[in-house]
N, C-alpha and C positions, 0 to 999 in steps of 0.2 A: 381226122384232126379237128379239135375242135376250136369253136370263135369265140374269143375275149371280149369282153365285154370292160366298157372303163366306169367307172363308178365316180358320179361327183363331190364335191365337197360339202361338206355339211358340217356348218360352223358351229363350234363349241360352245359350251356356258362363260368363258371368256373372252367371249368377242366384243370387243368396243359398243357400246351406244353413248352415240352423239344424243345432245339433248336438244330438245325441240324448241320451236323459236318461242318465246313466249311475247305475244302480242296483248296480252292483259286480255280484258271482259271484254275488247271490241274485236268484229273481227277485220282481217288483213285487207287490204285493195285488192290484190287478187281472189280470194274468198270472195268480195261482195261482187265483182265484177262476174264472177261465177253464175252466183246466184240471183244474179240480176239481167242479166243476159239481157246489156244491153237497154236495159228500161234504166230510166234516171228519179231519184227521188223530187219530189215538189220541194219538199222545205227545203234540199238543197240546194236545190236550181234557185231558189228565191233569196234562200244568204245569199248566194254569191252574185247575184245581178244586184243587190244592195251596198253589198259590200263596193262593187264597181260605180254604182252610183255614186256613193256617198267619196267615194275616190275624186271623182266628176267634177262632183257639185264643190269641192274642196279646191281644185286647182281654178275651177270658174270663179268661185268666189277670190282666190287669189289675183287672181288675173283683172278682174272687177275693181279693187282696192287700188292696185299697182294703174289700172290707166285712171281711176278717179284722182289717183295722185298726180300724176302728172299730168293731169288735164287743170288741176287745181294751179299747179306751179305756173302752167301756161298760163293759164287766164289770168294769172295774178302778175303773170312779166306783162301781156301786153295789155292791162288795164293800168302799171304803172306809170303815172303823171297823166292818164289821158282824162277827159272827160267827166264827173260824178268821181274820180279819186282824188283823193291829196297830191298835187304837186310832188315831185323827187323836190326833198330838202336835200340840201348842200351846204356844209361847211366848211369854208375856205378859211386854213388855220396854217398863218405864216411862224415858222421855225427858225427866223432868225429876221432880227431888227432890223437889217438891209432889205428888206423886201417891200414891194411898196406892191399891194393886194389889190387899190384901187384899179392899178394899170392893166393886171391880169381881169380884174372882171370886165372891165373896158375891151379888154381882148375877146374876151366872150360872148357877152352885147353882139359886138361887131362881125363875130367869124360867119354869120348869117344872115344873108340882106331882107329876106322873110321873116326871121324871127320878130316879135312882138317882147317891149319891155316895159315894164312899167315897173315903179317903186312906192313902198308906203312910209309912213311915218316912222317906224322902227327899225330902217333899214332894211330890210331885205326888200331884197331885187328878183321879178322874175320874169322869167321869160321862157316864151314859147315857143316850141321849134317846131313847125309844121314838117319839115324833112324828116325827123325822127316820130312826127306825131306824138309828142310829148311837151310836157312843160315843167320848168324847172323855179325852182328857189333857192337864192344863195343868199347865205350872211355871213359877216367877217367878223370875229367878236374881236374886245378889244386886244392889243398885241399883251401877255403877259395877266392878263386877269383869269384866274385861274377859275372862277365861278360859274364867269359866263362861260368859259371854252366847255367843262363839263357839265352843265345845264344844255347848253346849245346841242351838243354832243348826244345825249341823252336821247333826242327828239329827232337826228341826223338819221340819212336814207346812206349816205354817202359823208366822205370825209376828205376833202382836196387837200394834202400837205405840200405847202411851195418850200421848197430848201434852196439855198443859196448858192452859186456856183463855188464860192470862197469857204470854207471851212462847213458845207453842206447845214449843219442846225447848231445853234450855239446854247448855255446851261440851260436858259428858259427854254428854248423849246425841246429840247431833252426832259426836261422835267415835264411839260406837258404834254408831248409823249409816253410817257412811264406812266401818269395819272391814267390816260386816257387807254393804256393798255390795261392796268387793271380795273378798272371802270365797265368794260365791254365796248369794242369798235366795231362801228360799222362797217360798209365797204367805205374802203381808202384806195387812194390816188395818189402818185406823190407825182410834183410837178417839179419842176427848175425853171426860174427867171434868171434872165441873163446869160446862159452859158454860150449864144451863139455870137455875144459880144467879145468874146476871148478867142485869141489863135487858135490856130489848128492842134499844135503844141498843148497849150494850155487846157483844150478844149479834152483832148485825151486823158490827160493827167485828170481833172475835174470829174470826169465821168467816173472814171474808175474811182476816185475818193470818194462819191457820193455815194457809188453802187455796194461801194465795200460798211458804209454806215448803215444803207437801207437793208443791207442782208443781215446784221447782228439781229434784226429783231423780226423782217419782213423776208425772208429767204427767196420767197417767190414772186414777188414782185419787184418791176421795174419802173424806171421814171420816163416823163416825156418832157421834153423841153417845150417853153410858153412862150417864145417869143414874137409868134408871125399868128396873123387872124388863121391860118393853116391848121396850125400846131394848137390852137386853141379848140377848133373844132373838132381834130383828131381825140383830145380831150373829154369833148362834152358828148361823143360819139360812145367812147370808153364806157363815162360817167353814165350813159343811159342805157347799156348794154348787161355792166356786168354784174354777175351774181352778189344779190343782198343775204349775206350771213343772217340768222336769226340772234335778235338778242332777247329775251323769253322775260324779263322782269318789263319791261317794256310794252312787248305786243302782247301781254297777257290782263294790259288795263288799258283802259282809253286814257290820251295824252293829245296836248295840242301846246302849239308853240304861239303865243298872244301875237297878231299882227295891227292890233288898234287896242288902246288903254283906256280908260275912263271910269273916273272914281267920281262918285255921288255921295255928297255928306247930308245930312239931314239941315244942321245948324255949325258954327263957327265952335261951338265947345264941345261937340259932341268926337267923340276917341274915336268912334267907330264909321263907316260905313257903307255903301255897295258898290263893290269894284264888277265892271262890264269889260271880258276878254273876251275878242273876237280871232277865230282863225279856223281854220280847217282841223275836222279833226281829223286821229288816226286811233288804229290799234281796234279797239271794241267799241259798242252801242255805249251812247253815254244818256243815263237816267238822270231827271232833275230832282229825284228824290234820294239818288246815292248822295254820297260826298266825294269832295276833292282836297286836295293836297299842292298845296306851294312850296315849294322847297326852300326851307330856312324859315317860313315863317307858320306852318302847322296846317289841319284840317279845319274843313269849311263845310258849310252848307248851301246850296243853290236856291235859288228864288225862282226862275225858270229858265228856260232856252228858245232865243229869239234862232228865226232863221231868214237872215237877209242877202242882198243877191250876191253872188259870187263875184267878187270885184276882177278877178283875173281870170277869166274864162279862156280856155282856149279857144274854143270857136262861138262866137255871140248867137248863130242861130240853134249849133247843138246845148249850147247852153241852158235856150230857150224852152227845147224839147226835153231834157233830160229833167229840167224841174216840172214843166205841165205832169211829165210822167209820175214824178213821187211824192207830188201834192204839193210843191212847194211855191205855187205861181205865186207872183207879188203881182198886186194891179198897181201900173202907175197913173196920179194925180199930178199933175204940172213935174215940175223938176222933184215932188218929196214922192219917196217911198214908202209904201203902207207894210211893213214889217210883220211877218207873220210869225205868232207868239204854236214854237214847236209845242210845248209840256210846261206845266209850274205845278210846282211843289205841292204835294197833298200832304200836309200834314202828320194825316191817319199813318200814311205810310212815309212816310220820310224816316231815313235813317238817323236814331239820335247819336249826339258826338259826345255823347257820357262814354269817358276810356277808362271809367275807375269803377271797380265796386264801392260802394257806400258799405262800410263792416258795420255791423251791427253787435254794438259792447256786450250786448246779453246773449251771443249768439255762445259762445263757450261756457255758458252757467247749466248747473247740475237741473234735470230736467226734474219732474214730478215723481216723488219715489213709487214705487211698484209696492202693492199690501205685501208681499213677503216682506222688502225691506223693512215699511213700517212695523211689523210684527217682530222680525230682529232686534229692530232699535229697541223695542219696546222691551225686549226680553234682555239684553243688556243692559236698558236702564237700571233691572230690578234687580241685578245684581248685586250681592252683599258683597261691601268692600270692608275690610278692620283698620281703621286708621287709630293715631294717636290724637287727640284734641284733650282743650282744657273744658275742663268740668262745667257743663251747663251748656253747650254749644248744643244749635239744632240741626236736623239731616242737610236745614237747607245752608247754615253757614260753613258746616263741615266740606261742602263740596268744592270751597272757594280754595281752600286750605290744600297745598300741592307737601308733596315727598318728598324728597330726598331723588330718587329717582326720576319724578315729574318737574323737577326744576335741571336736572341735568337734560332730559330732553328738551327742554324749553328753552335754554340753551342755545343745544345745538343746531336747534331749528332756525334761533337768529339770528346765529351764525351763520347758514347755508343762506338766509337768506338778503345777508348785507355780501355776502360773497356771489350769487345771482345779480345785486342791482353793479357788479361793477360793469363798466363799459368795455366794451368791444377795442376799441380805439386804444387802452392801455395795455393794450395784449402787447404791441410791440415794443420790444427791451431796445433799448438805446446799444444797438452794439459798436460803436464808436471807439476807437481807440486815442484815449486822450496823451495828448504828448506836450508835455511844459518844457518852452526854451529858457534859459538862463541868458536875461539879455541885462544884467548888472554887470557882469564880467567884462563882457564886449564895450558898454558903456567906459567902463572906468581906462581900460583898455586905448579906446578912442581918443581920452583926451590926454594924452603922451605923446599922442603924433604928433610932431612938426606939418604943418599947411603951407602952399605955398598959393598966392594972392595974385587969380590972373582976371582980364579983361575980357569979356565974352558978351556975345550978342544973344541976348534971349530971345527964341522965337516961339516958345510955348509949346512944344509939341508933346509936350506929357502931360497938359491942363489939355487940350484939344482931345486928345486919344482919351484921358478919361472923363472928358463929357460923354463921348459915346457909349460909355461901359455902365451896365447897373450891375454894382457891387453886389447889389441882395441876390441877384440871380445866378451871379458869379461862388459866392457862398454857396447857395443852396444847390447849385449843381457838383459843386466839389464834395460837397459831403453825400450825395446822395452816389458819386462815384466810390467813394470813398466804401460808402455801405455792401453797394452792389461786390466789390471785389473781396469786404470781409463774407461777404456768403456766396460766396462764391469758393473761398477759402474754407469756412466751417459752415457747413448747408445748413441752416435749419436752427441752427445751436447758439442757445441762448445760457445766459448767467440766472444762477439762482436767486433771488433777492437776500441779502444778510437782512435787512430790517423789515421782511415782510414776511410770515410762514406761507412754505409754499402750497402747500392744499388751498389757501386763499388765493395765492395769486394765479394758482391754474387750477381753481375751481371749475371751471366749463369743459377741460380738458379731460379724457379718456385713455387710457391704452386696450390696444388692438392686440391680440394672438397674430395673428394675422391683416395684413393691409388690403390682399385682392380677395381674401377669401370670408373675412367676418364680414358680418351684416348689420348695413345702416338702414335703420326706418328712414325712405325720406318724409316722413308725415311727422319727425318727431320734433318738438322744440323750433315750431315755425315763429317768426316772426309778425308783427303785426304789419308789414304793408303787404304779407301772401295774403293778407284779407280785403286785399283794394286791386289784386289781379284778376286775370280771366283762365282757365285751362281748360286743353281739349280733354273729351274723352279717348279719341284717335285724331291723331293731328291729321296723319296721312289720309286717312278716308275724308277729314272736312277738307281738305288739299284737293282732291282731287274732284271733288263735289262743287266747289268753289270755282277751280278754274274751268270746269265741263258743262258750267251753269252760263248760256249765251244767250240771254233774251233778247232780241231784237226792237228793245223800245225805248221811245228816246231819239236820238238823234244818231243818225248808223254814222259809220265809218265815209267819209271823204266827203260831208255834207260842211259848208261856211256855214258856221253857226254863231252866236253870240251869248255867251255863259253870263249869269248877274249871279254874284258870290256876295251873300251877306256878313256882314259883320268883320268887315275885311279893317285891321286897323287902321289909322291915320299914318302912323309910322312907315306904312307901305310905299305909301305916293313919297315920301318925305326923303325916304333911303334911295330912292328910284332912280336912276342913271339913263336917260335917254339914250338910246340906241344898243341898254344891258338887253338880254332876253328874257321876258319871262317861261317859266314853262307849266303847264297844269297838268294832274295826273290825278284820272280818278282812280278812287278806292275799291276795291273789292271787299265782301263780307267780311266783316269781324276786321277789318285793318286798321281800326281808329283804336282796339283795346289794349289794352295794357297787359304785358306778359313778362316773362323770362326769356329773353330771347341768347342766343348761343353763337358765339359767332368765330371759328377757326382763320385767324390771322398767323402772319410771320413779316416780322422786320425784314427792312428795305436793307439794302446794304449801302445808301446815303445814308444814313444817321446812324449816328456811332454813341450820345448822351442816352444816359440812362433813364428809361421808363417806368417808374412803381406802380405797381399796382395800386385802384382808387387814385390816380390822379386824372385829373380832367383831359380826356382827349373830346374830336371832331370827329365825328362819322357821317361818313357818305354811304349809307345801305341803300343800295337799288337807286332808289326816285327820290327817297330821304337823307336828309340832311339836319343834324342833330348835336349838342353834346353831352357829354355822360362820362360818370367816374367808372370804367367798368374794374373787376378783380378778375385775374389771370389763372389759369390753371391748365393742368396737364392734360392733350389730347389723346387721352388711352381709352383700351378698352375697360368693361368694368361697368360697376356700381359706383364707386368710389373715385375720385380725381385731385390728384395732390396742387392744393393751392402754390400760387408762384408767386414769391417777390417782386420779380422784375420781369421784364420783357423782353428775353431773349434773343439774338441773334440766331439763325439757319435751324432753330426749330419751330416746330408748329406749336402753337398755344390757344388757349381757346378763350376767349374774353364772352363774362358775363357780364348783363346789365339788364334793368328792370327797363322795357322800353315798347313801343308800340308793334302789334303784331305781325307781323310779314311772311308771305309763302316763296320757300326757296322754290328756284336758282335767284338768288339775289347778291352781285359782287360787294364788297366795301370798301372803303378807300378810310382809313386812321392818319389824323391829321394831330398836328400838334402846337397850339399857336404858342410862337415866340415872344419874346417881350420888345418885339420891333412892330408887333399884330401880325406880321404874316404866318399863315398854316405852311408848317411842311411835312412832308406825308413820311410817314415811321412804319406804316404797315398796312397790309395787302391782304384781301382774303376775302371770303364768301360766309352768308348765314346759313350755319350747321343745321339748328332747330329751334323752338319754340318748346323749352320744355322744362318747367319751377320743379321738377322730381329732380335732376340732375345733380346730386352730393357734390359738392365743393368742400374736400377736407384740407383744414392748416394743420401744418405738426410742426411740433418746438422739438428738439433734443436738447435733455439735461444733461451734461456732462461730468464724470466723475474721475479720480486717477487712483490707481493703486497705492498703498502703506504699506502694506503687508503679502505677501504672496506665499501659501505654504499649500503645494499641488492644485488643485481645482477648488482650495477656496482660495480666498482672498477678501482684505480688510479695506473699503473705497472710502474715502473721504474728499470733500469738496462738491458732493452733488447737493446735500441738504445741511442743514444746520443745524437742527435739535430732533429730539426722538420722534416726535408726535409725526413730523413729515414723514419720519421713514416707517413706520405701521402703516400711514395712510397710503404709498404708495408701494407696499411693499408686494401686493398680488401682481404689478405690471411687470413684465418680463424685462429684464436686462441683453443689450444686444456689446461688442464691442467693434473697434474698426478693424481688428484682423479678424473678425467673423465668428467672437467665439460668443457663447448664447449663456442665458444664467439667469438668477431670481436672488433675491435680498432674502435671507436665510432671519437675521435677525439684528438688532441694534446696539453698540458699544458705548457706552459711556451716554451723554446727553449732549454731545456737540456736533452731532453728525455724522460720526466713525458709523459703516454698517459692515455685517459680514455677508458676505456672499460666495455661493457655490459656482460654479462653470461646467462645462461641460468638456475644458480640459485646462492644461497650466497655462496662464497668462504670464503676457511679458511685462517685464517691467516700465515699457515703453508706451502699452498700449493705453488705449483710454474708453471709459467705461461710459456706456449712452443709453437712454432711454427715451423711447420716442412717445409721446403725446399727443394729441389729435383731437381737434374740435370740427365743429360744420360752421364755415363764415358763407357770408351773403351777400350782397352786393347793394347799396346806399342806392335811394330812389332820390337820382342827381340828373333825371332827365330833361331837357330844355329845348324845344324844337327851335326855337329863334336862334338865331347865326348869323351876326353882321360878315359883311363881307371882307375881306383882309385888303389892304391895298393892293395894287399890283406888285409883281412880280421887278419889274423892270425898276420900279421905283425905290424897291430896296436894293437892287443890285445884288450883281454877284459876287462870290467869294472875295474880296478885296484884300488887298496886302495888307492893311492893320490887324485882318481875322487872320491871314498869315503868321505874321508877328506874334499875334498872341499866343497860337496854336504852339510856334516854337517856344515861346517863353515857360508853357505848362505840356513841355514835350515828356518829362520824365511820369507825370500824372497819366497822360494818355497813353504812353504806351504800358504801364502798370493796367491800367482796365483793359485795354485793347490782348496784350498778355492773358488774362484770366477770363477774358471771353472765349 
């Protein structure tokens, strides 16, 4: 019997092959670790302990940064108010006219029987708290003077608001609140006097009324009550503790708030001469070669800077030591002090206060021709012309002697050019809707009644009520309501002239294919005062260059120093208000020039009259205080920005004006004086940029109506008047208001009639538009002086006669109020 044998398998020509991994040109980890058995490369081992370095040295360096910060924030909490710093300023600003502010600082003074007070000539008070190891300064501007509160404000560490147990803040201090919010606040504090004068009862109710006013705007803050030397301390414990917000247009220049005044005149006739502010400074190093800034009455140049002893010192022996330490010993001579002069003025280097270019008339004339040109001209000259003349004429009289054709261009030349010299200013059409009463009828009417004859006692109360009213203002506000809500009605759209042809009367105007997408030079058809401005090449790079630039020379930060400012007017001392604040604020690079500046505002929702564009507002930008005619326009993106009429409610708009340079973050505060002299504020907003490129385009729409309608053409009359306008403007596209699109095909008759195509059947209702567009500018209507408005208090609030009137011109307001 025989043994089997098993035979194995043996795969066929179609057996599966899987394909291979493909790892490209390198080979695998397992591969190297093969062929490596175990040995490590050098270049590799070297990336990788690099790469882990450089890992290292990144979170070190982070970590480095992060404690340099909060060693910086430290050192700057507790060198607040101490020693070689500026005092904590404090401003104590009462919110309603029952408050008496004296009592609460009286409160203050006394909550510490250690503290040290003294007071200077300008009013402020300060005082030193050895328990906190700090020193403070407090000032009360006047109640209602809206100048001083945002001045003072300005230069504030802190911001103490006392509100009333009784109706917590009344219209004034609402209002200067609202300022002071958009303006930039400090840290704030809200107090209460009096509330532990009222029951228990009373006292509930009061709290909760106050708490529910201070959360509308302050969410997270509460108030403390001032009525016990206790309660006063708990206060100044507060006031020295807590976190100071940055406000950046501020600590990004040296500023000081004047605590001793003194003007030096030459002679009794002489306009001008050197005013001497003494006080602590803050913020940055202040040079005697920079310049400064007063707000309301312009830039200045310094003479030098004294540095005399520190009248409030917290401690008289560290005092001693802190100035041996930074050079600043004074030797005393009997009771006078020998004043040591910090820096004066070097000329060489002094910054000048020229804000204007000086334009040069020959700067835009044709340069010296290039030998091609002259060879051209030459070779044109000798061109043979065939003219007609009379018999005997030489080549050189014949040249005098014009065409047919050369007098038609000569013409038309002088004509473009009486159409150039018209002004700006008549661009705008009276769009007015005139309305004539019939008051013969009523008249004749009247004298038919029966009268009946009674006795009455005359008290005058309609000769009293219109003493107070100026009629002209009263006009010109009704008509300029009157405007705003026709275009607001028809945007844009103005009447053709019957007695003017209209290629003349919108000779400077254009049409656009396109509004976002065609292209404006802004280099074309500048103006003569772009020749007395300044422009960056990169705003943002000299921005950043400017504020990164901290020299240390001059007079640092927290040193008593005494500034002599020349050429300070007479006017100064003259306007001057004993116990107003001054405040000074140097200049940074290029801050004295003239530019375009850009500034993104939005109306308040107090003021409801209407604002046009180019009328005179007040601006508060940053530190400056100014006024100016700015022109409004639309906050888009783009090249291009459609010019605005008016000043809108709950949009954002963007106000040009020609005005001195400034680096944002800088708030503004739009002020609008009335014909009582008080400013009240219409609008809110920050500087966008500094930048003369930025297109500000006007557009007019000409309106037309249908005649004739037969499919997608159609016969318009009432846009133009005679032929010659409708050739002239016949290349600009036709739009209508139910969105249908067209062009002027050709012209009917010689009165006006055009024909025109569409892009489909118009109705018989619709109306026919063409939009127009020019580049406007904005009037060099700058003026840094700014008298002060009276107070606030002194004109009063809303009163019942502005009641009265408001109803009597109720159907007028609520027409605009409607259409806004």
């Amino acid at each position: 019997m025989g043994v089997e044998t098993q035979e194995t398998h043996r795969s066929g020509q179609w057996k599966q092959q899987n394909k291979s991994h493909k790892h490209g040109k390198h080979r695998s980890k397992g591969q190297i670790e093969r062929q490596s058995q175990g040995r490590v490369n050098v270049k590799t081992l070297s990336r990788r302990n690099k790469q882990q370095t450089r890992k290292n040295d990144r979170r070190h360096q982070a970590q480095q940064i992060r404690k340099q910060k909060r060693d910086e924030v430290l050192e700057k909490k507790r060198n607040r108010g101490s020693q070689g710093s500026p005092p904590h300023f404090v401003v104590i600003l009462p919110l309603h006219k029952d408050i008496d502010c004296d009592a609460v600082l009286e409160l203050l003074k006394q909550c510490d029987e250690t503290a040290v007070v003294s007071k200077n000539e300008q009013g402020i008070c300060h005082i030193s708290v050895p328990r906190f190891k700090q020193r403070l300064s407090f000032f009360i501007p006047e109640y209602g003077n809206l100048h001083a509160i945002l001045d003072a404000a300005k230069v504030a560490d802190s911001l103490l608001c006392l509100l009333s147990p009784e109706g917590a803040a009344d219209s004034v201090g609402e209002h200067c609140i609202s300022c002071l919010y958009a303006q930039g606040l400090p840290a704030i504090t809200f107090g209460v006097q009096g509330l532990k004068t009222l029951n228990a009862k009373k006292q509930n109710e009061a709290k909760k009324t106050i708490q529910r006013h201070i959360d509308k705007r302050f969410p997270t803050e509460k108030f403390h009550a001032i009525d016990l030397p206790q309660d006063a301390l708990l206060v100044l414990r507060r006031i020295t503790n807590h976190k100071l917000p940055p406000v950046f247009f501020r600590d990004n220049r040296p500023h000081m708030l004047a605590e001793s005044i003194e003007f030096e005149i030459d002679s009794e006739e002489s306009e001008v001469g050197t005013l001497k502010l003494s006080g602590y400074l803050r913020g940055r190093s202040l040079s005697a070669n920079g310049l400064i800034h007063l707000p309301g009455w312009g830039d200045f140049q310094m003479l030098q800077i004294d540095a005399p002893n520190d009248p409030h010192p917290f401690n008289q022996k560290l005092a001693k030591d802190s100035r041996k330490q930074n050079g600043l010993d004074i030797e005393m001579e009997g009771e006078k002090e020998e004043v040591r002069v910090l820096e004066k003025a070097d000329p060489r280097h002094q910054e000048s206060l020229q804000s204007e270019v000086i334009p040069d008339p020959m700067e835009g004339e044709q340069t010296w021709p290039t030998d091609a040109e002259l060879a051209e001209a030459e070779k044109q000259s000798k061109k043979k012309v065939m003219k007609k003349v009379p018999k005997g004429t030489s080549e050189y009289q014949s040249a005098w002697i014009l065409d047919d054709d050369e007098d038609h261009v000569g013409a038309s030349k002088a004509m473009l050019d009486d159409e150039e010299d018209e002004d700006e200013d008549e661009d705008d059409v009276d769009m007015e809707a005139e309305e004539e009463e019939d008051s013969d009828g009523d008249e004749e009417a009247s004298g038919d009644e029966e009268f009946e004859t009674l006795t009455m006692t005359e008290n005058n109360d309609a000769e009293r009520y219109d003493e107070n009213m100026d009629m002209d203002e009263e006009r010109s506000m009704f008509e300029k309501m009157k405007e705003e809500k026709l275009h607001v009605m028809f945007p844009d759209e103005v009447d053709t002239p019957m007695e003017k042809v209209a290629r003349q009367r919108f000779a400077r105007y254009r049409g656009l294919k396109s509004f976002r997408t065609t292209l404006w030079d802004p280099k074309e058809n500048l103006p003569l005062d772009y020749a007395r401005i300044f422009q960056f090449g990169n705003f943002k790079k000299t921005k950043k260059k400017v504020l990164t630039d901290d020299t240390d020379s001059g007079a640092l930060p927290g040193w008593f120093i005494t500034v002599h400012i020349a050429n300070v007017p007479r006017e100064f001392m003259e306007s001057y208000k004993p116990g107003s604040p001054v405040v000074m604020f140097g200049l940074l690079q290029h801050e004295q020039k003239m530019s375009v500046s850009n500034y993104v505002i939005k109306r308040c929702g107090e003021s409801r009259f209407p604002i046009k564009s180019k009328e005179r507002l007040i601006f508060h930008a940053g530190f400056r205080r100014f006024s100016v005619c700015p022109i409004f326009s639309q906050h888009t993106n783009g090249n291009k920005h459609k010019f605005e009429r008016f000043l809108y409610h709950n949009v954002a708009t963007m106000a040009t004006i020609y005005g001195p340079i400034m680096f944002p973050p800088s708030p503004v505060l739009v002020f609008k004086e009335m014909g009582t002299g008080a400013h009240e504020l219409v609008a809110t907003g920050s500087l966008s940029s500094v930048n003369p490129d930025r297109t500000v385009v006007k557009r007019v729409v000409l309106s037309g109506y249908p005649f004739k309608i037969n499919k997608r053409t159609a016969v318009i009359r009432y846009m133009f008047f005679n032929r010659e306008d409708i050739m002239w403007f016949k290349p600009v596209e036709l739009r209508t208001k139910w969105g249908r699109r067209g062009n002027i095909r050709d012209s009917l008759g010689t009165h006006g009639h055009m024909k025109c195509v569409f892009d489909g059947q118009l109705k018989s209702q619709d109306t026919v538009l063409m939009n127009l567009y020019k580049r406007v500018f904005p009037k060099w209507t700058y003026n840094p002086y700014v008298r002060c408005p009276p107070t606030i208090c002194d004109i009063g609030d809303v009163d019942d006669d502005d009641d009265e009137e408001e109803e009597e011109d109720g159907e007028d307001m609520q027409a605009y109020q409607m259409f806004e």
